[in-house]
N, C-alpha and C positions, 0 to 999 in steps of 0.2 A: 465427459461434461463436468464441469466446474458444480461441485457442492458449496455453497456462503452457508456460513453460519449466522445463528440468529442474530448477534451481534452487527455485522456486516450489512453496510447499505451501497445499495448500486455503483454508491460513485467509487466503493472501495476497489471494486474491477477498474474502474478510469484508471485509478491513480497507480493500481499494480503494474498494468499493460503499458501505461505510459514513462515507468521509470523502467520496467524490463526493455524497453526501446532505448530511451534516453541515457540511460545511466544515473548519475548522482543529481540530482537538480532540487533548490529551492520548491517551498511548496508555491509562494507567487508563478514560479513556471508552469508550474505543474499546473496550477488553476487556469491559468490563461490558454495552456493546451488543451484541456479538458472543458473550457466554460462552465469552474466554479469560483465561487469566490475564494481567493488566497486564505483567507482564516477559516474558513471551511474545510478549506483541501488539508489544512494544515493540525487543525483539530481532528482528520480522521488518519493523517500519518501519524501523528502521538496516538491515535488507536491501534492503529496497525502495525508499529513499532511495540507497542506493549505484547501484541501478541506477535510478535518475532517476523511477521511478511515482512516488514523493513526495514533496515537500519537507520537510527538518527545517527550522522555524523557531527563534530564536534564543530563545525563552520554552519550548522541548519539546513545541511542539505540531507535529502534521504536517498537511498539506495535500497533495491529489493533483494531480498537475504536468498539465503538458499531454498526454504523454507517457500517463501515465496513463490520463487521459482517455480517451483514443486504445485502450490497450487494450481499456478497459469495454468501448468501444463496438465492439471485435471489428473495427478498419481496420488495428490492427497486431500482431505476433505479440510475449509480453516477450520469447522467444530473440534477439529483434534488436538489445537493449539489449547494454552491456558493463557493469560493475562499475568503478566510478572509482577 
């Protein structure tokens, strides 16, 4: 089972699970997938890219890192990450 760290809010699972599906996608996609609003979605992928679950690519799109990966799959807890 998935350990979030204190930082982390629910929708941060949306936006993991939905780019581990998708691939590379805007955060407006991402929100309308998920039913958040795009600045919302978008303000917790610059969270979540601080702490390494996702890459910001150089076009605004995100991608979920290895890191990431790892969380989904429940082999690492996010408290273990830092904030860059």
């Amino acid at each position: 089972m998935r350990q979030r760290a204190d930082w982390m809010v629910p929708a941060d699972d949306a936006i993991l699970e939905y780019l581990a599906d998708a691939g590379e996608v805007p955060p407006a996609v991402i929100g309308r997938n998920i039913d958040s609003h795009p600045n919302y979605v978008g303000e917790r992928c610059r969270t979540l890219a601080e702490y390494g679950l996702v890459d910001r690519r150089e076009d605004g799109y995100y991608a979920v890192t290895d890191q990431g990966q790892a969380y989904l799959a429940g082999d690492i807890d996010a408290d273990q990450f830092d904030s860059e």
